[in-house]
C-alpha positions in Angstrom: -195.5 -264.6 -96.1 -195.7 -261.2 -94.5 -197.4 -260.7 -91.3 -198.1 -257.7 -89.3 -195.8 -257.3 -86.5 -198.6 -257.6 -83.8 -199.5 -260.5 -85.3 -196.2 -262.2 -85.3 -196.1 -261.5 -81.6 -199.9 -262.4 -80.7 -198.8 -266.0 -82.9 -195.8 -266.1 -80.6 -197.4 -265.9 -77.0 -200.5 -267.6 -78.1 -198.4 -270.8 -79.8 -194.9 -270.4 -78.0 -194.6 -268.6 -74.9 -191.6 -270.2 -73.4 -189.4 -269.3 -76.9 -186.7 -267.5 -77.5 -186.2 -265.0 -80.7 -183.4 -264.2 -82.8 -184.2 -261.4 -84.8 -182.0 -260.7 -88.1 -182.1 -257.5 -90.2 -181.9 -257.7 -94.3 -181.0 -255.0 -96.5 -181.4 -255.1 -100.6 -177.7 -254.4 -102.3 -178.4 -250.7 -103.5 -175.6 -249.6 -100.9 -172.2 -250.1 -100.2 -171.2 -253.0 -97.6 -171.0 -250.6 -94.9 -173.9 -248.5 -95.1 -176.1 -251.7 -95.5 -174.2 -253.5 -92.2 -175.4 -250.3 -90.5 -179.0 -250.2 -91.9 -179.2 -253.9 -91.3 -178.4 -253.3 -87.5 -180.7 -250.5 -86.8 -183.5 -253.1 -88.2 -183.0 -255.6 -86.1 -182.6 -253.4 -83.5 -186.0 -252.0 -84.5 -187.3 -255.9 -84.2 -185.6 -256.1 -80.8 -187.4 -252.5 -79.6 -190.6 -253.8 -80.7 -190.3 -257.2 -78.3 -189.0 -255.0 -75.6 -191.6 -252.6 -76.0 -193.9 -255.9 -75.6 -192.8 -257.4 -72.6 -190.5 -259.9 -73.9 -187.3 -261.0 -72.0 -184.6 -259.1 -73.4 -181.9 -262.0 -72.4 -184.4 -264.2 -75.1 -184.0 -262.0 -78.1 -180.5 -262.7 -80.2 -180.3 -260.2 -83.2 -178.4 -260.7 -86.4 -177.9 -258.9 -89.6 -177.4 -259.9 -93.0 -176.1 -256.5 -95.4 -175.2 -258.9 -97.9 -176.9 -262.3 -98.9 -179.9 -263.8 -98.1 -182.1 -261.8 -100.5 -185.4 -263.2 -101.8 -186.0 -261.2 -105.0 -183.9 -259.5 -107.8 -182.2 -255.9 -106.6 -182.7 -254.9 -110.0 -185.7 -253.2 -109.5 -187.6 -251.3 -106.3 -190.2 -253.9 -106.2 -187.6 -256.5 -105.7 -185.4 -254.5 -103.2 -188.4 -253.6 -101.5 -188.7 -257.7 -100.9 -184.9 -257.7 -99.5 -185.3 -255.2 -96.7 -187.3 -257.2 -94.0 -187.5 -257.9 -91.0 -187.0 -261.7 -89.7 -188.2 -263.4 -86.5 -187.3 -266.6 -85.7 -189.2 -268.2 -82.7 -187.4 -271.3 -81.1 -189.2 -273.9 -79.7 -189.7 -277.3 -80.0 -190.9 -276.9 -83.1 -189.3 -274.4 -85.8 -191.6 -271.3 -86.8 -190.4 -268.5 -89.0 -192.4 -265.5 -89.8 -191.0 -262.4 -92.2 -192.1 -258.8 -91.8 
């Protein structure tokens, strides 16, 4: 499901204001190991800006990375590695809630 990033964080202080976030950074596997560590960082740091930028408590936000892994189409084509660089926020609470960008 892709949502629009103000979304996500509208859903988030409307549904979970007390949460914390960890935000993780996917790349697609057209790079080598190292260039897509460092693409996935500046991704989640993107995610981390944007929650910043909003207000949110900055000792709330984990970020993570996956360069490698944790892709949800084929790399084999742009369409598919399109899919695999994303953005993910998960929101804890007392319930689990997941939303992709």
């Amino acid at each position: 499901m892709e949502l629009d990033p103000d979304d996500v964080y509208r859903f988030m202080l409307l549904k979970a204001a007390a949460t914390d976030v960890r935000v993780t950074g996917y790349t697609d596997a057209k790079y080598n190991t190292q260039a897509n560590e460092r693409m996935a960082a500046r991704r989640a740091q993107a995610g981390f800006n944007f929650l910043i930028d909003r207000g949110f408590p900055a000792d709330r936000i984990s970020q993570a990375t996956m360069a490698s892994g944790g892709h949800v189409a084929g790399n084999d084509t742009k369409a598919g590695r399109a899919k695999n660089r994303r953005l993910e926020f998960v929101f804890f609470t007392d319930d689990f809630i997941t939303a992709e960008k």
